[in-house]
C-alpha positions as a Markdown table, in Angstrom:
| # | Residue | x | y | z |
|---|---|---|---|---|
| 1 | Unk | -1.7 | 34.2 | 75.8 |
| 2 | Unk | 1.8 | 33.1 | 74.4 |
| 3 | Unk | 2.8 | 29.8 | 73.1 |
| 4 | Unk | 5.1 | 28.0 | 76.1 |
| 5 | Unk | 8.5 | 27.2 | 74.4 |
| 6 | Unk | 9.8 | 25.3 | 77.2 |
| 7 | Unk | 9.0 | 21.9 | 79.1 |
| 8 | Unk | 10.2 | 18.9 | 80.4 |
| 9 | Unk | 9.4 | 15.7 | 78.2 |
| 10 | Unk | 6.6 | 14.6 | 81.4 |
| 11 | Unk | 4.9 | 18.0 | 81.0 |
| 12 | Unk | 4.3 | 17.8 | 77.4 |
| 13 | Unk | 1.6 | 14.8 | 78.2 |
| 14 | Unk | -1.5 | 16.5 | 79.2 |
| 15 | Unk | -3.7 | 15.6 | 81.9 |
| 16 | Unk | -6.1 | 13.0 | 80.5 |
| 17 | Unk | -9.3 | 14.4 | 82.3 |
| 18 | Unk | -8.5 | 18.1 | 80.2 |
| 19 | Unk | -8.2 | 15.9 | 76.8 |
| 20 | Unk | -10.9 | 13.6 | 77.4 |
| 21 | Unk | -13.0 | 17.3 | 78.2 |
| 22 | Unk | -11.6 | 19.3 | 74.9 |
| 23 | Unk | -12.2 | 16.4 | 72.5 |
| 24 | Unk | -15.7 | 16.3 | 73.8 |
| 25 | Unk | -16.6 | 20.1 | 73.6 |
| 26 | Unk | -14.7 | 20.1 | 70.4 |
| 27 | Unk | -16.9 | 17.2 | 69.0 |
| 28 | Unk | -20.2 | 18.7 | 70.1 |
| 29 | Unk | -19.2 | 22.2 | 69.9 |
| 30 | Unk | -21.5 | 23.1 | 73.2 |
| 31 | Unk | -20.0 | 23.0 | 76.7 |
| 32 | Unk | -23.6 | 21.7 | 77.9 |
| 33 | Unk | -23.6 | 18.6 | 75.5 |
| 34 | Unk | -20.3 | 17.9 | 76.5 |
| 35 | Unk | -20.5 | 17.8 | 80.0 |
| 36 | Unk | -24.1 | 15.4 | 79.7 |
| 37 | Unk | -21.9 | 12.9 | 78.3 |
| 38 | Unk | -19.4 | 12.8 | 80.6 |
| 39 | Unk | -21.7 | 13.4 | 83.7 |
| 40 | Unk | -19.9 | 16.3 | 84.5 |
| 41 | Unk | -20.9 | 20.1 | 85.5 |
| 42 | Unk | -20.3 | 22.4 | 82.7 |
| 43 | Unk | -18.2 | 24.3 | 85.0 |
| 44 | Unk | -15.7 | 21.3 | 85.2 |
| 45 | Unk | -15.7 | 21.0 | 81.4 |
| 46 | Unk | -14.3 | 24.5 | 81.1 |
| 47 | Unk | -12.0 | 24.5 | 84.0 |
| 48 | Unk | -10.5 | 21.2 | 82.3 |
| 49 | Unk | -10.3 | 23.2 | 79.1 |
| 50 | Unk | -8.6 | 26.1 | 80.8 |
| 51 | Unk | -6.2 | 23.8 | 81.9 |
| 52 | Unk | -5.3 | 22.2 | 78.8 |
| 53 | Unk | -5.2 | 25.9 | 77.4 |
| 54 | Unk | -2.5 | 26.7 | 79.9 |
| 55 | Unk | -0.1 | 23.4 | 78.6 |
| 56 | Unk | -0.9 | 24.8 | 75.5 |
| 57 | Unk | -0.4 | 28.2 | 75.8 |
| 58 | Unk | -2.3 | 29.4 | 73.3 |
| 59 | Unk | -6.4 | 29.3 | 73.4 |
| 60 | Unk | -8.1 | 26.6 | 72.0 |
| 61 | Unk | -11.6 | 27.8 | 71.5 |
| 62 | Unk | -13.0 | 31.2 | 70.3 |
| 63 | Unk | -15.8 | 32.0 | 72.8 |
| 64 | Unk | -18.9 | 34.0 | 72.1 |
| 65 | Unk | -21.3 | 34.0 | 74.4 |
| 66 | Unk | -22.6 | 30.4 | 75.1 |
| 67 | Unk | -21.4 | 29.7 | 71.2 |
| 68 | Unk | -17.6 | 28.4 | 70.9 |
| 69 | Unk | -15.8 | 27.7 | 67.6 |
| 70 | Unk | -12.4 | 25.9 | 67.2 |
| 71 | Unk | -9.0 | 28.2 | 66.8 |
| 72 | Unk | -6.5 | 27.0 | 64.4 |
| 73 | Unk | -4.9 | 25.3 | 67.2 |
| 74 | Unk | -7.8 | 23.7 | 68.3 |
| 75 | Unk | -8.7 | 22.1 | 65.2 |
| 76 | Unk | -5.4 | 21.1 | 64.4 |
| 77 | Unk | -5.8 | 18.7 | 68.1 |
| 78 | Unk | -9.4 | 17.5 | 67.5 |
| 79 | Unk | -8.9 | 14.6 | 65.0 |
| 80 | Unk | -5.7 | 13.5 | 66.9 |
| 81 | Unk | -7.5 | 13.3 | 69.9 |
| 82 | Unk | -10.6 | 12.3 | 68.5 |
| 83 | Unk | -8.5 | 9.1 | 66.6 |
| 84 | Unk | -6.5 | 8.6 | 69.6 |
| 85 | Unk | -9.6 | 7.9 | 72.1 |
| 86 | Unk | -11.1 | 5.9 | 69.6 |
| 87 | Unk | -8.0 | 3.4 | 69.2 |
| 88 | Unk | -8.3 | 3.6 | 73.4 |
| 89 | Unk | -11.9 | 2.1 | 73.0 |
| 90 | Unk | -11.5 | -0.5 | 70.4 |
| 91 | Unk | -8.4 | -1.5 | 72.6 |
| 92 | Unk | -10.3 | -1.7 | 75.5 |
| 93 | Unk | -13.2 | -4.0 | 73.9 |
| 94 | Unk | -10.1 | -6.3 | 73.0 |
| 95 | Unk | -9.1 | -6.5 | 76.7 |
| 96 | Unk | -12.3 | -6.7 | 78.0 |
| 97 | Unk | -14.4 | -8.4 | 75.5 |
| 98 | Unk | -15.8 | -11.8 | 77.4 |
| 99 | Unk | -15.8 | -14.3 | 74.4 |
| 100 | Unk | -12.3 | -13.7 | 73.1 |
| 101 | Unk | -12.3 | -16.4 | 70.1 |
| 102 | Unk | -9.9 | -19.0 | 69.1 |
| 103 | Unk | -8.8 | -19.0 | 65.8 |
| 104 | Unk | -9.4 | -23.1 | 64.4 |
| 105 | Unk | -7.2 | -23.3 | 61.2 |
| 106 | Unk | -9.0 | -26.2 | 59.0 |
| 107 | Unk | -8.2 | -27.9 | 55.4 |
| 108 | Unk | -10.3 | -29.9 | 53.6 |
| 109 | Unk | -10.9 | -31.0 | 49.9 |
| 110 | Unk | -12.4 | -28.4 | 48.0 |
| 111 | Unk | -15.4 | -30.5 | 46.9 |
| 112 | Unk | -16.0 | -31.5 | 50.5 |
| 113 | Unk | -15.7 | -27.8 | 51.5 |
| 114 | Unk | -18.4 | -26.8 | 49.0 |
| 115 | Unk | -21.0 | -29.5 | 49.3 |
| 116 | Unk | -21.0 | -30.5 | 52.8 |
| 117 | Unk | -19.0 | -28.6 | 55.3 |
| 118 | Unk | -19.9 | -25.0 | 54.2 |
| 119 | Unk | -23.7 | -25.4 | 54.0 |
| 120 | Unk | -23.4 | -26.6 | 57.6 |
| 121 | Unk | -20.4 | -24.7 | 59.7 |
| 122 | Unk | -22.9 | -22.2 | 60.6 |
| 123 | Unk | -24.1 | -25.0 | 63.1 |
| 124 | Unk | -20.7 | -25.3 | 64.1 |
| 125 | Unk | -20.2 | -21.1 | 64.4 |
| 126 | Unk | -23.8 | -21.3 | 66.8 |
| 127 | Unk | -22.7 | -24.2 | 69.0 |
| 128 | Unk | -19.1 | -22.7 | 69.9 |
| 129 | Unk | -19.0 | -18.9 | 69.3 |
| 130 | Unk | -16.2 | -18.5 | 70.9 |
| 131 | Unk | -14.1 | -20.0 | 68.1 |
| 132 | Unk | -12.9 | -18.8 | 64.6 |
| 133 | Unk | -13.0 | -21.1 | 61.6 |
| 134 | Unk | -10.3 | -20.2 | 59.5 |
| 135 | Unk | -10.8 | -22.8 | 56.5 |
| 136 | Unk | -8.6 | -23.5 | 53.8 |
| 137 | Unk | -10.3 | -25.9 | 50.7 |
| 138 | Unk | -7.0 | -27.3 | 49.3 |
| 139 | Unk | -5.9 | -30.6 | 48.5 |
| 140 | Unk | -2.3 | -30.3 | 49.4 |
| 141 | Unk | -1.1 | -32.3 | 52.4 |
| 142 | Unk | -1.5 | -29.9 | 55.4 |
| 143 | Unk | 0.7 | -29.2 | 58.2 |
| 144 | Unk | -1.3 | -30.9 | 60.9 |
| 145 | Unk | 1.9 | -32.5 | 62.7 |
| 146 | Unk | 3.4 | -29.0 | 62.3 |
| 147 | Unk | 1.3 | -27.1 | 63.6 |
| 148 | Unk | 0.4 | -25.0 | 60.7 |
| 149 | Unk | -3.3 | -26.7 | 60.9 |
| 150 | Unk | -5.3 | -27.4 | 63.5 |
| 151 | Unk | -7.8 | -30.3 | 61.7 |
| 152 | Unk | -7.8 | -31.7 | 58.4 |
| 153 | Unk | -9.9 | -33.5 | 56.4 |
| 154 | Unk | -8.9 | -35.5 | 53.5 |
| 155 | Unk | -9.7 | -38.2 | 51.1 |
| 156 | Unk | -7.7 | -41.8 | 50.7 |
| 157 | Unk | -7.0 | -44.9 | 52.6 |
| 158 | Unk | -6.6 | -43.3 | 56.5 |
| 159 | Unk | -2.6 | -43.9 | 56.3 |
| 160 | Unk | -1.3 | -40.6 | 56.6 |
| 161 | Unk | 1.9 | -40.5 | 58.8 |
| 162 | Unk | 3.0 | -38.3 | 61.9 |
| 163 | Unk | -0.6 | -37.9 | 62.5 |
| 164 | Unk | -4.2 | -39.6 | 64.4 |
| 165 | Unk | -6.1 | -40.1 | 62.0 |
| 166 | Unk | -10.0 | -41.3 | 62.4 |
| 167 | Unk | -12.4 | -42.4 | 59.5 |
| 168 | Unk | -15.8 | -39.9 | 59.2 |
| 169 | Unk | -17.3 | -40.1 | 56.0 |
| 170 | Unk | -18.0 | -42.6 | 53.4 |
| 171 | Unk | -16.8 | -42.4 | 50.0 |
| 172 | Unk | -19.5 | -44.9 | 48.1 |
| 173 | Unk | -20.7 | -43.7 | 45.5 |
| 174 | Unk | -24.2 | -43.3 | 43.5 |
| 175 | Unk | -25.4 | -41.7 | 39.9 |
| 176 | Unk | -27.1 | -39.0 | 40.1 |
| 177 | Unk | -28.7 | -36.6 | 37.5 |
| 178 | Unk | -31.5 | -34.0 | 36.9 |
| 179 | Unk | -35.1 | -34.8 | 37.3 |
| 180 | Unk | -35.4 | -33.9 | 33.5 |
| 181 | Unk | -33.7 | -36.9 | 32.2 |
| 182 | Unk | -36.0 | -39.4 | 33.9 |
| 183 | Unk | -38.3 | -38.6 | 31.3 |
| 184 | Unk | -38.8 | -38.5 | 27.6 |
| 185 | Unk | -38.1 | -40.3 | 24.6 |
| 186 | Unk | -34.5 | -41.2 | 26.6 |
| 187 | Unk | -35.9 | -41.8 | 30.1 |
| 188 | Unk | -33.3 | -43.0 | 32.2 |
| 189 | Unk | -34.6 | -45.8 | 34.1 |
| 190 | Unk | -32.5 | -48.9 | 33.9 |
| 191 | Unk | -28.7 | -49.0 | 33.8 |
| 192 | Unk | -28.5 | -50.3 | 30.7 |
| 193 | Unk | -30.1 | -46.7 | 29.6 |
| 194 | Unk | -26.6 | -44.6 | 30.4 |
| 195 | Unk | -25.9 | -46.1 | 27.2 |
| 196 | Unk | -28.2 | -43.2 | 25.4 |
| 197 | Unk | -27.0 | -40.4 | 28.4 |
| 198 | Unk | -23.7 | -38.6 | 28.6 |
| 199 | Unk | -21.5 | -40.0 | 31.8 |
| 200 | Unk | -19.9 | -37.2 | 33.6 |
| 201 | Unk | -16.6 | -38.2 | 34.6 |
| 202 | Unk | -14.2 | -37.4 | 37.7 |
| 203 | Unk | -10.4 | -37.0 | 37.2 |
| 204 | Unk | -8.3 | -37.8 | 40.2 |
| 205 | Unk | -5.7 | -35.1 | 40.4 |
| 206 | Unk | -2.3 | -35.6 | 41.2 |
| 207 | Unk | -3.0 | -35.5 | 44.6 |
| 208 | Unk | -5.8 | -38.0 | 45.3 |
| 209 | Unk | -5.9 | -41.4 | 45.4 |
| 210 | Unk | -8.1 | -43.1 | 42.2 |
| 211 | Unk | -11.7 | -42.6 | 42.9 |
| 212 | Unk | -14.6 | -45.2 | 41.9 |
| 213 | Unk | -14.9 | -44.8 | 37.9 |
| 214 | Unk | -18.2 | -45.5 | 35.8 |
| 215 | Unk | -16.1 | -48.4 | 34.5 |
| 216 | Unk | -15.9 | -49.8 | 37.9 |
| 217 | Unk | -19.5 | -49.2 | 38.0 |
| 218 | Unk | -20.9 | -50.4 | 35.5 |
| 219 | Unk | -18.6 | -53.9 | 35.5 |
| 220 | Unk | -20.3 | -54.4 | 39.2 |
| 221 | Unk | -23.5 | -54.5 | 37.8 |
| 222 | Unk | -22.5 | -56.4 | 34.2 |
| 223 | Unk | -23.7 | -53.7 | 32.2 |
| 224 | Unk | -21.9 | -54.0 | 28.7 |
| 225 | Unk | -22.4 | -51.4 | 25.6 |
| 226 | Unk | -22.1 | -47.7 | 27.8 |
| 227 | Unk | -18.8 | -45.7 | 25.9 |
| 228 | Unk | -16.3 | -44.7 | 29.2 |
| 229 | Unk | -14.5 | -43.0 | 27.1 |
| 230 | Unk | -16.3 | -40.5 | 26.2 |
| 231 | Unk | -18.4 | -37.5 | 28.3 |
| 232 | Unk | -16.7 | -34.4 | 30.3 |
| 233 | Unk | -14.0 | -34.8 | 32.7 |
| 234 | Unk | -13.9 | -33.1 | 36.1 |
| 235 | Unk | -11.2 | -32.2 | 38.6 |
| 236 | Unk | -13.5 | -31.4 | 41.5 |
| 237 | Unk | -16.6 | -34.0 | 42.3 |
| 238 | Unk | -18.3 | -30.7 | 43.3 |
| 239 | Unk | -17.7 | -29.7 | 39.1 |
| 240 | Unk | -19.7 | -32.7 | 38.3 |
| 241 | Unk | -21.9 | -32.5 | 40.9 |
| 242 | Unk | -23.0 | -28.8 | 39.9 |
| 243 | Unk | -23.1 | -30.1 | 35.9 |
| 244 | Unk | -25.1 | -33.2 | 36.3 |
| 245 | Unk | -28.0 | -30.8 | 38.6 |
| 246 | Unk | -27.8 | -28.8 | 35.3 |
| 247 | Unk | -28.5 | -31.7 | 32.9 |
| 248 | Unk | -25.4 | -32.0 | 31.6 |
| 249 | Unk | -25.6 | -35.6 | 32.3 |
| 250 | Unk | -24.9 | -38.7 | 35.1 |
| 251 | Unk | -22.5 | -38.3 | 37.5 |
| 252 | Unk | -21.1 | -40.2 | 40.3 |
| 253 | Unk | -20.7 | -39.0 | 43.7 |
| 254 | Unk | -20.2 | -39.8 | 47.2 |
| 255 | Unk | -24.3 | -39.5 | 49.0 |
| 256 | Unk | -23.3 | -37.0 | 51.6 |
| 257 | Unk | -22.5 | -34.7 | 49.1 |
| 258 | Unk | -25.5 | -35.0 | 47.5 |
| 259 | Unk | -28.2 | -35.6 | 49.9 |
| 260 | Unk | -29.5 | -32.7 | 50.5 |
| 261 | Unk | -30.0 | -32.5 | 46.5 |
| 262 | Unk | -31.7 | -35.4 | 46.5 |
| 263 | Unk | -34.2 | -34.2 | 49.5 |
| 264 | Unk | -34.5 | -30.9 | 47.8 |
| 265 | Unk | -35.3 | -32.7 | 44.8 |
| 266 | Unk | -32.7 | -30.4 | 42.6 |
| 267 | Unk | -31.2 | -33.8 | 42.0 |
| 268 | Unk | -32.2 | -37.5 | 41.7 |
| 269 | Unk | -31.0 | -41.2 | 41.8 |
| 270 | Unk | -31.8 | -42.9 | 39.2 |
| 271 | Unk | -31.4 | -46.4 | 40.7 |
| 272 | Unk | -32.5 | -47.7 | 44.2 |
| 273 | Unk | -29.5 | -50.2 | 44.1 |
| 274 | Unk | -26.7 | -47.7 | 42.4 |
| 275 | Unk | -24.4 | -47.5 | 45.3 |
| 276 | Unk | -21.1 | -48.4 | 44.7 |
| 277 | Unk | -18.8 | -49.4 | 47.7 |
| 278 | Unk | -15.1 | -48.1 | 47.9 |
| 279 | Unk | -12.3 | -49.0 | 50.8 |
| 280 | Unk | -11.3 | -45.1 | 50.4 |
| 281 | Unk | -13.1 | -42.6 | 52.8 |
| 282 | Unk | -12.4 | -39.1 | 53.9 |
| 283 | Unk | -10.8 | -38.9 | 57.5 |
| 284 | Unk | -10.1 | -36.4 | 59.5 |
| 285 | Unk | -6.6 | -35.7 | 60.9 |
| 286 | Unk | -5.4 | -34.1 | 64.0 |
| 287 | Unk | -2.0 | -33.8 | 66.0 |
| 288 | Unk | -0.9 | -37.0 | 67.7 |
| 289 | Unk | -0.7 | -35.1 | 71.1 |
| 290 | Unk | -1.1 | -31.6 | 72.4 |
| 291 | Unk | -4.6 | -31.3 | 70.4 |
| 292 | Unk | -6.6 | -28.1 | 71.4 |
| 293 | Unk | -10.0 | -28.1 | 72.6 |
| 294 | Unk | -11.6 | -26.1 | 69.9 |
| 295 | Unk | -10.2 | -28.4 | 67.5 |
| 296 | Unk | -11.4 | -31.4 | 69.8 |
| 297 | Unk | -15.0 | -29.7 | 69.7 |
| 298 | Unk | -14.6 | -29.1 | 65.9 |
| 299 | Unk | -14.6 | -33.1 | 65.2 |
| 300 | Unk | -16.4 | -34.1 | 67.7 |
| 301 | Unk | -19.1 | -31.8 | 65.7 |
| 302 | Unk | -18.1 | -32.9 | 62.6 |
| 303 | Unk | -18.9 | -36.6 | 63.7 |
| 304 | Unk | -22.3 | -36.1 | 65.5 |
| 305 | Unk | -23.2 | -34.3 | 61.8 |
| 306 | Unk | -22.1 | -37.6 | 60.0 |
| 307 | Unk | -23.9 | -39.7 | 62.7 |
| 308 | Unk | -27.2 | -37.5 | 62.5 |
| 309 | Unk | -26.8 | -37.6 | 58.6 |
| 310 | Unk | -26.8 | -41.2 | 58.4 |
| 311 | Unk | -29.7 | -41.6 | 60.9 |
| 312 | Unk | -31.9 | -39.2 | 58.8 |
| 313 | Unk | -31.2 | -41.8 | 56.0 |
| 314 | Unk | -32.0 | -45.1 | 58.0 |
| 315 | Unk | -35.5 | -43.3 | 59.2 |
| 316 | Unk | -36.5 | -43.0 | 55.4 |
């Protein structure tokens, strides 16, 4: 059978039936197989291969008795055929697919990205599967009156301009330190005992309004004799968080980002009155108008979480 050399550009696209039939046989190698999974007679699988054969003219199989092997030509169409109906199927899951998900871009503070919205945005994934948290841990000022971000979350006095932007988590902070260093010669048990500890310290970056210093702590409670100046120096309260679990020394941090260290019992506080109130909180900021709803069911998650939280702390 000779190779047509002539055709129009709407004859040159095969009938899809005779493809759909060739990359079949040619993927099982058995007519049989073939037609089982496409619930046709084997009869119809070779007519649709003999027609293919004829836009082809050439043959595409080598036939010996019920066994059929690929010509040159054949096997040089399989893997297109076989790519191309796979690129149809994972189109048509796109089309079809029931849950299609929204993509929810969100920015928040690194430290509050690591110690108290990652352990719980699986919640978040459970309750609303049909969105996509794409999260960015940063402290630049994002592009939520742009458009660039959908919700962020960020750390200061609430003021931010172009913006609505709520109050959802309290900054006050506590000490906190490992379980190890309530005991021995150097127990920790009174305030006036972070004189014989190392204080772990926070640095405010550029970025960040002045957090709540162990100077400021320790005036509140007229403790005199502890060196400030002296101890290691953190960018990230996460950093100091993750230092003081390994005994490193006392740090101060916000409770929710230590709670469930504290329940765990990976980290403890040292004083029942350390608290330290601060007029800065983190907020979280949206678009003044046009807000979408995943973004609305994003805070309004992010809230009942604080809420709960907090409840969980007056039961104790």
């Amino acid at each position: 059978m000779s190779r047509k050399k002539e055709a129009s550009v709407d004859s040159r696209i095969p009938p899809l039936n005779a493809l759909k039939a060739f990359e079949a046989a040619a993927r099982r190698l058995n007519i049989t197989r073939a037609a089982e999974e496409l619930s046709v007679t084997p009869g119809a699988i070779s007519q649709q291969i003999r027609i293919l054969e004829e836009h082809a003219g050439a043959p595409l199989f080598h036939r010996e008795g019920r066994q059929i092997a690929l010509t040159d030509l054949g096997a040089e169409l399989y893997p297109l055929l076989h790519d191309g109906f796979d690129y149809l199927k994972r189109a048509g899951d796109l089309l079809y697919r029931p849950d299609r998900r929204h993509a929810l871009a969100v920015s928040v503070p690194p430290s509050f990205a690591a110690k108290w919205l990652a352990p719980r945005i699986a919640r978040f994934a459970a309750a609303h599967p049909e969105v996509e948290v794409w999260m960015s841990a940063d402290m630049r000022l994002a592009d939520v009156g742009g458009g660039r971000v959908d919700v962020a979350v960020r750390y200061g006095r609430g003021d931010y301009s172009g913006v609505r932007s709520e109050r959802l988590l309290s900054a006050d902070v506590t000490p906190v330190c490992s379980p190890a260093l309530l005991t021995g010669d150097k127990a920790l048990r009174r305030p006036t005992d972070l004189a014989q500890h190392v204080l772990i310290h926070l640095r405010a970056g550029e970025l960040e309004e002045p957090r709540p210093d162990w100077a400021a702590w320790l005036k509140a409670r007229n403790v005199a004799g502890v060196d400030v100046a002296v101890g290691p120096r953190f960018d990230q309260t996460a950093l100091a968080i993750e230092a003081a679990a390994h005994g490193q020394g006392v740090a101060l941090a916000p409770y929710a980002f230590v709670a469930d260290d504290l329940t765990s019992g990976r980290l403890v506080a040292p004083f029942a009155d350390g608290a330290l109130a601060t007029e800065l909180a983190y907020h979280v900021l949206t678009r003044r108008s046009g807000v979408s709803e995943p973004a609305r069911a994003f805070v309004r998650w992010m809230k009942a979480e604080v809420q709960a939280a907090e409840q969980r702390v007056d039961d104790l």
